[in-house]
C-alpha positions as CSV (number, residue, x, y, z in Angstrom):
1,X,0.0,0.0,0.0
2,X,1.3,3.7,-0.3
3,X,0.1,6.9,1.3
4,X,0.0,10.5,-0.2
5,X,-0.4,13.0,2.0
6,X,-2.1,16.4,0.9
7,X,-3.7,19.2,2.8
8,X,-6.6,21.7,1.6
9,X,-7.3,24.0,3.8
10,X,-7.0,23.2,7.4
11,X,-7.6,19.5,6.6
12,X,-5.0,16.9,5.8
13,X,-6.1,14.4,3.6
14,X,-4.2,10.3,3.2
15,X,-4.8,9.3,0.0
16,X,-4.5,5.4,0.3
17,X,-3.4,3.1,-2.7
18,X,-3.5,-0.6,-2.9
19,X,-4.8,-3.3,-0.3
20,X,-4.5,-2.8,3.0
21,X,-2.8,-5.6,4.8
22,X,-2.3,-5.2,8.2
23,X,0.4,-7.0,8.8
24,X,2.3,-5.1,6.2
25,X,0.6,-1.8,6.0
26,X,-0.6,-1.4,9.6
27,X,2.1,-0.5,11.5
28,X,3.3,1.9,8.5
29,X,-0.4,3.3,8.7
30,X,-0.6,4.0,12.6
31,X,2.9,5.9,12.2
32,X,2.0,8.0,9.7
33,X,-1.3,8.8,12.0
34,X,0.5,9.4,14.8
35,X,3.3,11.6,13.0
36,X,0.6,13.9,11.9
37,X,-1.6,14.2,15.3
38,X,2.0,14.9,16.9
39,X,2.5,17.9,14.4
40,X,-0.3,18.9,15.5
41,X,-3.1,18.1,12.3
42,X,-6.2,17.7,13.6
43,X,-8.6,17.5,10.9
44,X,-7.8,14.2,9.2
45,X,-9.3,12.7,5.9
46,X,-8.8,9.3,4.6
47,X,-9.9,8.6,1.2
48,X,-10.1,5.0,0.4
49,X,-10.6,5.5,-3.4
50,X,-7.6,3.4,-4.0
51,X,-8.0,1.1,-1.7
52,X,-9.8,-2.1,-3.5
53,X,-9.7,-4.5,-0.5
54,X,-8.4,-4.3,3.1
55,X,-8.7,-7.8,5.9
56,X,-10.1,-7.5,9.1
57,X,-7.1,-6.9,10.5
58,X,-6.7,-3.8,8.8
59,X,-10.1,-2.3,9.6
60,X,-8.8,-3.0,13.4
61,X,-6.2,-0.8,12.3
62,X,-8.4,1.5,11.0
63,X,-10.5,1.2,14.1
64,X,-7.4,2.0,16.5
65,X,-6.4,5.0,14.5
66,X,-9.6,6.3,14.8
67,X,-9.7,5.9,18.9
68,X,-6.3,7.6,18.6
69,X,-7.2,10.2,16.8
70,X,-10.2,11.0,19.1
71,X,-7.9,10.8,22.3
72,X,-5.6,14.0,20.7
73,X,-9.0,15.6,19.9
74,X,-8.3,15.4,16.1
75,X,-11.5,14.9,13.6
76,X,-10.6,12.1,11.6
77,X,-13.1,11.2,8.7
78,X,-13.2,8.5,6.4
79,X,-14.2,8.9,2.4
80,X,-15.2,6.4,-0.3
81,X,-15.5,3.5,1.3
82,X,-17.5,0.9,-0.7
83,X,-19.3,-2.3,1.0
């Protein structure tokens, strides 16, 4: 998987690409996250347009970064997902 990172406005938007698998993408994932709550971001996108599958593992992943996010009072928001 990679990760682009743009910002528009006061939002910062991760633009994924490829499957997400957690035990390869995950920990690269959660970094990334965490680099940009620490520089202080706190209006996060995640646009899954290029994403075409991710495991269950991943969407823990997801799930984590999300509770993270939420602790350091950032907004985090997901965008084209499709079920």
């Amino acid at each position: 998987m990679e990760i682009t990172i743009d910002s528009r406005n006061d939002v910062t938007i991760l633009r994924l690409h490829g499957k997400f698998l957690a035990s390869q993408d995950g920990p690269l994932f959660r970094q990334k996250v965490k680099e940009l709550i620490d520089s202080g971001n706190r209006k996060l996108l995640f646009d899954f347009s290029g994403v075409p599958y991710i495991d269950s593992t991943g969407l823990g992943f997801l799930a984590g970064s999300r509770a993270a996010a939420a602790t350091s009072l950032s907004r985090p928001k997901r965008a084209r997902l499709q079920w």
